[in-house]
DRENVEXRO-908936 format. One record per residue (C-alpha): residue number from 1; z, x, y. Coordinates in nm, 4 decimals. Each point is the difference from the previous one (the first is absolute). Last residue first. Layout:
% DRENVEXRO-908936
pos;pz;px;py
NUM;Z;X;Y
...
END
This chain:
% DRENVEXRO-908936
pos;pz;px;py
458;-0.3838;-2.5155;-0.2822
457;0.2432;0.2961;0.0668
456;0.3282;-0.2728;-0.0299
455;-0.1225;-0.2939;-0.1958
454;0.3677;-0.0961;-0.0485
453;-0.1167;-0.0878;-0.4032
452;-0.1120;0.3219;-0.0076
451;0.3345;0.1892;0.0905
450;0.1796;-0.2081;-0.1903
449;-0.2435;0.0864;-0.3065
448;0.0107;0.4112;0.0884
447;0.4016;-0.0120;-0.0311
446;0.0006;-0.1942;-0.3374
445;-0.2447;0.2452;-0.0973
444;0.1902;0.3087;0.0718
443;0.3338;-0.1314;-0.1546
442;0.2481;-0.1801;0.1983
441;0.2487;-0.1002;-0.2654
440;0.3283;-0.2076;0.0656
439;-0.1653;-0.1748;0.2891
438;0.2159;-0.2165;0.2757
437;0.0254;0.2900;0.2292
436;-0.3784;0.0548;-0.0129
435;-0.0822;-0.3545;0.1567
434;0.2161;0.0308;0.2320
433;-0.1622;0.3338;0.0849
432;-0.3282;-0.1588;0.0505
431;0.1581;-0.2836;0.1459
430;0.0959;0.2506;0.2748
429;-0.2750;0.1840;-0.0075
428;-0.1964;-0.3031;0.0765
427;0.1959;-0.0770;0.3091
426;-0.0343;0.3498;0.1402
425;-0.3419;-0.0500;0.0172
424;-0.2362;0.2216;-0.2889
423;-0.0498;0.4016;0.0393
422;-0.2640;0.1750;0.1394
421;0.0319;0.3710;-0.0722
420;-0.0307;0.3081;0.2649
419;0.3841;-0.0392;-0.0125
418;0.0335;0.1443;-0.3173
417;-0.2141;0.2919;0.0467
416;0.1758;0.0804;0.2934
415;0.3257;-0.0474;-0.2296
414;-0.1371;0.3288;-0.2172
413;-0.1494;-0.0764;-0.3899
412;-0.0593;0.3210;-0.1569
411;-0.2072;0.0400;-0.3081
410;-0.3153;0.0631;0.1264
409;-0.3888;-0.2055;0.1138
408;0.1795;-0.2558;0.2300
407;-0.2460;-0.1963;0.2193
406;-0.1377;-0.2573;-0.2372
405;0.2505;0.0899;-0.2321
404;0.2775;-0.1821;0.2046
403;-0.2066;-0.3335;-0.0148
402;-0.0438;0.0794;-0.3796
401;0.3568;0.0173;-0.0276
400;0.0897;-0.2673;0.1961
399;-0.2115;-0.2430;-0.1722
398;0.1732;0.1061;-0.3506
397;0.3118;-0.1299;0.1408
396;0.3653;0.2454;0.0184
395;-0.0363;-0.0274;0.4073
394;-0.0322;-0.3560;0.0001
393;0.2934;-0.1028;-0.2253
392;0.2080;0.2930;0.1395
391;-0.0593;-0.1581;0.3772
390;0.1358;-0.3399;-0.1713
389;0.3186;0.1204;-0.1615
388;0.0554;0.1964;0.3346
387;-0.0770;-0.3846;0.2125
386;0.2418;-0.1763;-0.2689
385;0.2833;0.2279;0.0537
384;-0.0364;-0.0276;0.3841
383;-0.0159;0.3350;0.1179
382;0.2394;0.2751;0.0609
381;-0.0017;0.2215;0.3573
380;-0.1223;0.2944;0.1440
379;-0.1902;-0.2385;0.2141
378;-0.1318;-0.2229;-0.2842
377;-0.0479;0.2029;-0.2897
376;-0.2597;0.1868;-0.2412
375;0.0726;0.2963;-0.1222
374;-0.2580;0.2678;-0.1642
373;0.1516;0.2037;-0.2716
372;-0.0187;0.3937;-0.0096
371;0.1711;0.0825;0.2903
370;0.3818;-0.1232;-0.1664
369;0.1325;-0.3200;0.0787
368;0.3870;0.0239;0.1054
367;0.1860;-0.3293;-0.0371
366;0.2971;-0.1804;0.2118
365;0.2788;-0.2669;-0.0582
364;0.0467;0.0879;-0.3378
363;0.2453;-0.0980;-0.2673
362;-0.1966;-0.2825;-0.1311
361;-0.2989;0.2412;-0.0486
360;-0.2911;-0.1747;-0.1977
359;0.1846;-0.3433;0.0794
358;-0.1926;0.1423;0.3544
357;-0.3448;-0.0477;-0.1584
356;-0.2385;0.2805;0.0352
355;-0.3862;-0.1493;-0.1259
354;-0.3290;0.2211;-0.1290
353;-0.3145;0.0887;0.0831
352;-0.2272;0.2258;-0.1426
351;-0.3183;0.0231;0.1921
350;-0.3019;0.2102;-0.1237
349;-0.0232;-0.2302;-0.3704
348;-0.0621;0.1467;-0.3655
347;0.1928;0.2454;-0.0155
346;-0.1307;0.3564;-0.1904
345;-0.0894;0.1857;0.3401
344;0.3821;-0.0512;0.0724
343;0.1163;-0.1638;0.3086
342;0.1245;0.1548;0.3263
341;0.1603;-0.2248;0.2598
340;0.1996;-0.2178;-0.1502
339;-0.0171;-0.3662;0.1602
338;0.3600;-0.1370;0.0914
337;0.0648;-0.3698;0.1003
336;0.3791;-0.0761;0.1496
335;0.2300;-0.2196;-0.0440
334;0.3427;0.1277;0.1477
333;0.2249;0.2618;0.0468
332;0.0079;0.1586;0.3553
331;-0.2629;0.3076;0.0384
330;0.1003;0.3294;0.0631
329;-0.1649;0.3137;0.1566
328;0.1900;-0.0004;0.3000
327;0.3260;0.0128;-0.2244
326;-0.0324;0.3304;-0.1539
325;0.1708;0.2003;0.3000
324;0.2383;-0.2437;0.0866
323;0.0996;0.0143;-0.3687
322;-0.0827;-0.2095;-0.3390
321;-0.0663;0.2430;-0.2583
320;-0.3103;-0.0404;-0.1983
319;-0.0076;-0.1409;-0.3451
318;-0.2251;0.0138;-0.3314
317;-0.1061;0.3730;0.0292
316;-0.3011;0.0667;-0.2288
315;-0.0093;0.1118;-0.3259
314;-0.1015;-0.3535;-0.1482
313;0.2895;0.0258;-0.2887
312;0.2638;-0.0981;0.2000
311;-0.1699;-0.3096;0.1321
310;0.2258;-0.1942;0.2512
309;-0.1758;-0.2473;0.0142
308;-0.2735;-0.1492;-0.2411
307;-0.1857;-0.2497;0.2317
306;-0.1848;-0.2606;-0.1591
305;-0.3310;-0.2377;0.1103
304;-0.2583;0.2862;-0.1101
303;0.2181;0.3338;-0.1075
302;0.1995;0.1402;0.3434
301;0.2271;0.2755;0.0202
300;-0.2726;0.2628;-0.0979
299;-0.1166;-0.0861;0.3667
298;0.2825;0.1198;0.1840
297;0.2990;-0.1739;0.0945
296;0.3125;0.1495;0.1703
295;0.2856;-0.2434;-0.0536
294;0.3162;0.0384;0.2465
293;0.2303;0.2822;-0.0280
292;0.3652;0.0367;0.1418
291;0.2205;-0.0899;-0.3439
290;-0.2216;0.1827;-0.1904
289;-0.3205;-0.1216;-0.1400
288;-0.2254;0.2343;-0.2113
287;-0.2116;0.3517;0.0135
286;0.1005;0.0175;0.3747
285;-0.2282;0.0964;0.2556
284;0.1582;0.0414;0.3632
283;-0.0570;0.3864;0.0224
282;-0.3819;-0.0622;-0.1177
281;-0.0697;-0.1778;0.3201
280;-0.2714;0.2033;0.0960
279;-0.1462;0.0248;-0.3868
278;0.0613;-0.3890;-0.0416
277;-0.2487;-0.1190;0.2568
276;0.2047;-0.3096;0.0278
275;-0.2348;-0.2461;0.2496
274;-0.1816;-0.2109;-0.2578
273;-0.3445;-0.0340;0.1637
272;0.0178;-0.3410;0.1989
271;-0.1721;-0.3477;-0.0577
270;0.0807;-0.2887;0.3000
269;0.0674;-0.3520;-0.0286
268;-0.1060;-0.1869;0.3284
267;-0.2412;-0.2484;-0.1570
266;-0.2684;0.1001;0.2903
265;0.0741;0.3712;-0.0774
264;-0.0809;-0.0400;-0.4012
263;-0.3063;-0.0962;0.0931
262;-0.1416;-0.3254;-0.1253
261;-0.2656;-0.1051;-0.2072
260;-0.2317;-0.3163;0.0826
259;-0.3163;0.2579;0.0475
258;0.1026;0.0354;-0.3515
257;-0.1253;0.3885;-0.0827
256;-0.3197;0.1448;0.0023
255;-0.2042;-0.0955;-0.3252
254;0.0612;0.1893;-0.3056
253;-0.1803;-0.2709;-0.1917
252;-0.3843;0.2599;0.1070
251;0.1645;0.2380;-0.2438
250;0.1394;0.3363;0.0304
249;0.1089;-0.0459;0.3594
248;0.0860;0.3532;0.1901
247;0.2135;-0.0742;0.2780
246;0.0208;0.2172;0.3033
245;0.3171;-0.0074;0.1990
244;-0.0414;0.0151;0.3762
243;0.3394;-0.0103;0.0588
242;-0.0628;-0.2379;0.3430
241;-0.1343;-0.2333;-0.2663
240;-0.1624;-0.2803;0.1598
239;-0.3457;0.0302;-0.0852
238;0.0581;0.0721;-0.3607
237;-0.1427;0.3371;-0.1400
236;-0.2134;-0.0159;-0.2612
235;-0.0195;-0.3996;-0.0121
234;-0.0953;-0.0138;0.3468
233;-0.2817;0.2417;-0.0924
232;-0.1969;-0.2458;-0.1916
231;-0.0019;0.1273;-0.3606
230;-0.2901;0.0746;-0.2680
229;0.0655;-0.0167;-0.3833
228;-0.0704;0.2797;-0.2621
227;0.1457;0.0328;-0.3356
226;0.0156;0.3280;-0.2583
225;0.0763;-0.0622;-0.2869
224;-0.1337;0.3456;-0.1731
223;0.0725;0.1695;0.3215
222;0.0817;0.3090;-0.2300
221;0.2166;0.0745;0.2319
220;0.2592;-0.2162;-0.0112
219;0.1308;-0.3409;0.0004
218;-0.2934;-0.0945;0.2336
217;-0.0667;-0.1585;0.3216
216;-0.2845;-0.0366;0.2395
215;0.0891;-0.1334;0.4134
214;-0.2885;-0.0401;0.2337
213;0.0926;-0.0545;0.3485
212;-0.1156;-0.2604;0.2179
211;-0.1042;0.1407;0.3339
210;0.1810;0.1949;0.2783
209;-0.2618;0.1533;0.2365
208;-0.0570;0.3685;-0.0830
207;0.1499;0.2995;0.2508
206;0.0396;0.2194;-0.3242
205;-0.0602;-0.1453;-0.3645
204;0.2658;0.0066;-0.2665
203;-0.0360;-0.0338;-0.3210
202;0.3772;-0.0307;-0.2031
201;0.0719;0.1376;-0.3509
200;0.3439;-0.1246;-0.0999
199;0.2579;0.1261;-0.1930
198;0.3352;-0.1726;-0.1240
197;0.2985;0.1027;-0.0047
196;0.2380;0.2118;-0.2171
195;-0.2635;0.2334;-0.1686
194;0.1685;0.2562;-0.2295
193;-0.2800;0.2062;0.0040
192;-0.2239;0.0224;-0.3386
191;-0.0201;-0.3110;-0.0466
190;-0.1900;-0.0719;0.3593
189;-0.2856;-0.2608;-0.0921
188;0.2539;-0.2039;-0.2615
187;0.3553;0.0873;0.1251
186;0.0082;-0.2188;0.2922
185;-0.2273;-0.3121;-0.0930
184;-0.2088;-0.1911;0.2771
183;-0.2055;0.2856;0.1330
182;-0.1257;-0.1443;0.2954
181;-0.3241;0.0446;0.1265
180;-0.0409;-0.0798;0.4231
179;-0.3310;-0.0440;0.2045
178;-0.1046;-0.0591;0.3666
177;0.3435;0.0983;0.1720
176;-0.1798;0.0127;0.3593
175;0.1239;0.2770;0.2126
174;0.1971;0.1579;0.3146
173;0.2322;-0.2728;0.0823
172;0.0728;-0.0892;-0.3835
171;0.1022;0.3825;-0.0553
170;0.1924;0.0664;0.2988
169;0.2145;-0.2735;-0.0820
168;0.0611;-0.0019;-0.3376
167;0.1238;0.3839;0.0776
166;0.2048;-0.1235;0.2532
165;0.1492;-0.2483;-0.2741
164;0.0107;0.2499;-0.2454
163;0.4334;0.0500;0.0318
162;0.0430;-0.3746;0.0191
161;-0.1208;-0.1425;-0.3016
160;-0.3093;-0.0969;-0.1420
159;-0.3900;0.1169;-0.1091
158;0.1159;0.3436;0.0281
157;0.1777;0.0159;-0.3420
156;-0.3319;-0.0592;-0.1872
155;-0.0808;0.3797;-0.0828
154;-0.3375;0.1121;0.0999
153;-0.3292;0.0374;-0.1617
152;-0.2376;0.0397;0.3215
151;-0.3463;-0.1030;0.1050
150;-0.1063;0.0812;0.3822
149;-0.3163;-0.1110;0.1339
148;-0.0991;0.0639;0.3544
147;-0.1526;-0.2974;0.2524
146;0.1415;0.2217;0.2778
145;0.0231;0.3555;-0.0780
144;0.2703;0.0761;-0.2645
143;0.2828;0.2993;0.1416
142;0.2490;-0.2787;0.1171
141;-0.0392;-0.1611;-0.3992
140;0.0648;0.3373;-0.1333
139;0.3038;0.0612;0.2237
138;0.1808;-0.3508;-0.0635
137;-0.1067;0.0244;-0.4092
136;0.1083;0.3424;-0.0408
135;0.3680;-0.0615;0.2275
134;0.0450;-0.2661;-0.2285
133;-0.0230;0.1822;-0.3115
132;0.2671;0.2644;0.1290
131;0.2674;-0.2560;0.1050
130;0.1947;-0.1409;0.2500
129;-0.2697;-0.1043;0.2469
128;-0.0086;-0.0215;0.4104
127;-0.3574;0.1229;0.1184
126;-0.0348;0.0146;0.3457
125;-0.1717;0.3202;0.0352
124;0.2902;0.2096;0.1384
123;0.1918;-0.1338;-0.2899
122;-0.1605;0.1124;-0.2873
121;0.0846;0.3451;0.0898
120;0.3629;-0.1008;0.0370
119;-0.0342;-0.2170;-0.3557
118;-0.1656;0.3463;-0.1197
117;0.2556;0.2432;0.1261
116;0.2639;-0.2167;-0.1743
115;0.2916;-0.1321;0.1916
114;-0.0166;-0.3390;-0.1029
113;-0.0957;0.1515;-0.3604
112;-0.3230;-0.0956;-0.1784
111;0.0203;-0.1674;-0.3148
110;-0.2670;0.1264;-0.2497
109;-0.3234;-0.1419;-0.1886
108;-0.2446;0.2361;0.0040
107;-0.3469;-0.2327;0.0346
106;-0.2728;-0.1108;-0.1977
105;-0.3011;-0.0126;0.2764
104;-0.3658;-0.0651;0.0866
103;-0.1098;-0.0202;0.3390
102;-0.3589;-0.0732;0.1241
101;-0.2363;0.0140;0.3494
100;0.2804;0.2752;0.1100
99;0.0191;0.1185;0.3547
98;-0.0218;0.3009;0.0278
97;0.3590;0.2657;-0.0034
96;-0.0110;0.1877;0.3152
95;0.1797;0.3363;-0.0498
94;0.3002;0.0183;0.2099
93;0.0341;0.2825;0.2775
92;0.0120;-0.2403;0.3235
91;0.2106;-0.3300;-0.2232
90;-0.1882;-0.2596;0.0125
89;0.2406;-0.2310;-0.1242
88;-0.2005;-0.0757;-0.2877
87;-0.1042;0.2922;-0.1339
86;0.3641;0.1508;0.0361
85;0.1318;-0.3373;-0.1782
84;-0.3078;0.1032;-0.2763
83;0.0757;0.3697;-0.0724
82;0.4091;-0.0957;0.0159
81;-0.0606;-0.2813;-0.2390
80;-0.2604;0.1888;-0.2044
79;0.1911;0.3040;-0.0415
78;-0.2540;0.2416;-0.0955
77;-0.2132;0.0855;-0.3211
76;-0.3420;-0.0809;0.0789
75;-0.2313;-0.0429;-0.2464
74;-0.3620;-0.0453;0.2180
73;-0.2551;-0.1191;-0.2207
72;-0.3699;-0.0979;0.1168
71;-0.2464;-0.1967;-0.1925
70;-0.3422;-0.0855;-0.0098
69;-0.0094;-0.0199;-0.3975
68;-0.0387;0.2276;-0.2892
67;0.1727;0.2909;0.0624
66;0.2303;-0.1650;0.2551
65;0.1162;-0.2880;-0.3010
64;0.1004;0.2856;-0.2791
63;0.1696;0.2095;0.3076
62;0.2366;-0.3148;0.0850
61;0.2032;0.0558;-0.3269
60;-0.0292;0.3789;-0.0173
59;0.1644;0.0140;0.3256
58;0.2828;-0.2548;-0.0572
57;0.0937;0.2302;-0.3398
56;-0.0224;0.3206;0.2078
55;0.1946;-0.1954;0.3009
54;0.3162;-0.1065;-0.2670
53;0.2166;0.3013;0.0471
52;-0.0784;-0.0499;0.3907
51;0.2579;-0.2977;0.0253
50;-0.0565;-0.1419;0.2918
49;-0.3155;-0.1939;-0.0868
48;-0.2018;-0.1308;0.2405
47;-0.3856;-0.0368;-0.0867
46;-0.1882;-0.0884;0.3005
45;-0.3661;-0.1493;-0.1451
44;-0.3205;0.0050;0.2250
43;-0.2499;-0.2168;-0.2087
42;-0.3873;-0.0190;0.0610
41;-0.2825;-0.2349;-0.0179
40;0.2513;-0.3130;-0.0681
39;-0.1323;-0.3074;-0.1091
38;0.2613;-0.0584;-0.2451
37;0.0661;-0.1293;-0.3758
36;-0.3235;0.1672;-0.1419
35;0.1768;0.1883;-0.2576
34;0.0282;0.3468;0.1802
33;0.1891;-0.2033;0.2804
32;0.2309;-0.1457;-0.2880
31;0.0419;0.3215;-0.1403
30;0.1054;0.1251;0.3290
29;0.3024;-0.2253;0.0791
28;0.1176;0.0692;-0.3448
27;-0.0031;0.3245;0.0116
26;0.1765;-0.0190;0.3810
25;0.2311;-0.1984;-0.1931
24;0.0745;0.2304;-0.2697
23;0.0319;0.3531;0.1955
22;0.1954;0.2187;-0.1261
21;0.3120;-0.1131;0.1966
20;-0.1881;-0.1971;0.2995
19;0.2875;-0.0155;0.1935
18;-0.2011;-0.1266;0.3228
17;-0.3749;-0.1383;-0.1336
16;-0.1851;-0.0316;0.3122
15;-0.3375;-0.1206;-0.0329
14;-0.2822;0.0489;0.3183
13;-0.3238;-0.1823;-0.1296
12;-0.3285;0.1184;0.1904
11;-0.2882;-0.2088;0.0366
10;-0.0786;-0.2899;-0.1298
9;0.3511;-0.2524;0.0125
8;0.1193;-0.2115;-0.2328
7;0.3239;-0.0991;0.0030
6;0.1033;-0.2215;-0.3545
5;0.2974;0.2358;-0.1500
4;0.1906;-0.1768;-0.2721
3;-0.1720;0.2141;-0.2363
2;0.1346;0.2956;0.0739
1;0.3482;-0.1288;-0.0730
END
């Protein structure tokens, strides 16, 4: 992380290391200035670290460096998102933080409540964000002076979906992503957490133009293979994108996607979360069909092409009860494609998708889908059995995973993610499907060769 920083400047370098623990990056920072690695003739370091059990252990760190070198500690053990909104609003008794030349940060990671002090504080600043590490990276970038380097380790779940988009936002208006390492393996660099998405260590420089962007990889952090290829920015973050999703290629193939692709919108088949939260409609659960149920399907219902329903032994409720109440969140029988939305660290692909047939329930005329599968439909509606066939086809191919993974660093797969995607013309899913209906066995490989031999991603 410190060595990703390439600023140089003469006189006096301002760091701000906020949750500095004991005090590993700032260490790090400094070693590299004691090394030769900077120009600096002095360094101003703001330690924050809330927890004051850890200050004698942050002291002694940054006392080695000021005994030898021109440097000047201050541990500070405020709230650094109230000290730095008050800084920045201007409030008339605030301290003043300075403005920063260099930021260095691993960050609390913590959901912040709607009606949290902090997302309030937050707030009056213009900062929108759901979660503590987010809040860090927004402030600390606000508090860098123009041209300012900021280097942070930071959980890939911002780089898409809904609930980061302001952050995404405020971010990319505010700074130049000049450098991103990602940690390709899960349980590798972080094996002592139980790491379910990917971390990335992004560069960030304040007020910058937008250049290429150096991306590095490695399986972990030994960085023993680690690669390095340079982006154009439209392949970051596509031009288009009102989402604002940035992609992290890991190889100069990952190319952006078909310009020939098509939105799900223009095709007129939509992709909804499963609407039966089953904890609010828990009075309508039924552990198997009675004679006023319809099929409730979760994820455990499904296995590749084949639906096991009802499941007994799954420990979930197999039916919900068919009232005025329930009804809303019904779909008719049909053909439909479902995606699950969580996977397992252990599988191989993101997107698991997966066909309902209505010879599945002969008795039916409506099904529930549970909030853990993503639906795709036509209007609330079935599809064409050939057109679900196809959309399965596509989602279940090797290309789609590594499109998704370009942008997709956890386990959780949400229908905004799923629309971001390019998919082929309605005509081609179609055969695709056709295609698929007339197979006995549609193993991975048999899957990736169609999907070569359409040239789809080429």
């Amino acid at each position: 992380m410190a060595g990703l920083f390439d600023r140089k400047i003469a006189s006096t370098c301002r760091l701000l290391d906020a949750g500095a623990g004991i005090g590993s990056l700032s260490t790090a920072f400094l070693e590299r200035w004691a090394t030769g690695g900077f120009d600096f003739q002095r360094v101003e370091v703001d330690a924050f670290e809330i927890d004051v059990s850890l200050h004698p252990y942050l002291s002694e760190t940054l006392s080695q460096y000021s005994k030898q070198l021109n440097v000047m500690p201050a541990i500070r053990g405020d709230d650094f998102i109230h000290t730095a909104v008050d800084s920045l609003n201007g409030s008339f008794f605030a301290e003043t933080l300075p403005p920063y030349t260099h930021v260095i940060l691993n960050l609390p990671y913590k959901k912040i409540r709607s009606n949290s002090a902090y997302r309030l504080a937050l707030r009056r600043i213009g900062i929108e964000t759901v979660n503590l590490y987010s809040a860090f990276v927004a402030l600390t970038l606000s508090l860098l002076e123009d041209y300012g380097q900021l280097v942070v380790i930071i959980p890939r779940s911002f780089c898409n979906g809904p609930y980061y988009r302001p952050f995404r936002q405020y971010i990319l208006q505010r700074a130049a992503i000049r450098k991103m390492h990602l940690f390709a393996s899960r349980n590798k660099a972080f094996q002592d957490d139980a790491v379910l998405q990917e971390n990335l260590i992004v560069m960030l420089e304040r007020g910058a133009d937008q250049g290429k962007v150096i991306i590095t990889t490695s399986t972990d952090d030994s960085f023993s293979d680690l690669t390095t290829h340079e982006y154009a920015f439209d392949q970051i973050v596509f031009p288009d994108d009102p989402e604002q999703f940035i992609h992290v290629p890991t190889s100069p193939q990952q190319d952006a996607p078909n310009p020939n692709g098509h939105t799900l919108e223009e095709m007129n088949i939509q992709v909804s979360t499963g609407p039966i939260v089953d904890f609010r409609l828990k009075a309508y659960l039924r552990d198997m069909p009675e004679e006023d149920t319809v099929p409730l399907l979760y994820p455990g219902h499904f296995s590749d092409w084949i639906i096991h329903w009802p499941k007994p032994e799954l420990k979930k409720p197999n039916a919900i009860q068919h009232t005025l109440e329930t009804e809303k969140w019904l779909y008719p029988n049909g053909f439909y494609c479902v995606v699950r939305r969580f996977s397992s660290k252990e599988e191989r692909r993101r997107v698991i998708a997966s066909v309902v047939r209505p010879s599945d329930f002969p008795d039916a005329t409506l099904l529930g889908f549970e909030n853990h599968l993503n639906v795709f439909h036509q209007n609330k509606q079935g599809l064409p059995e050939a057109l679900a066939y196809g959309l399965a086809v596509f989602l279940n191919s090797t290309f789609v995973d590594e499109s998704l993974r370009r942008f997709n660093g956890h386990t959780q797969v949400n229908a905004t993610d799923l629309r971001s995607i390019t998919y082929p013309d309605k005509t081609t899913l179609i055969a695709l499907g056709e295609w698929a209906m007339r197979r006995k066995d549609l193993s991975q490989a048999l899957i990736d060769e169609k999907m070569a031999n359409l040239d789809y991603g080429k």
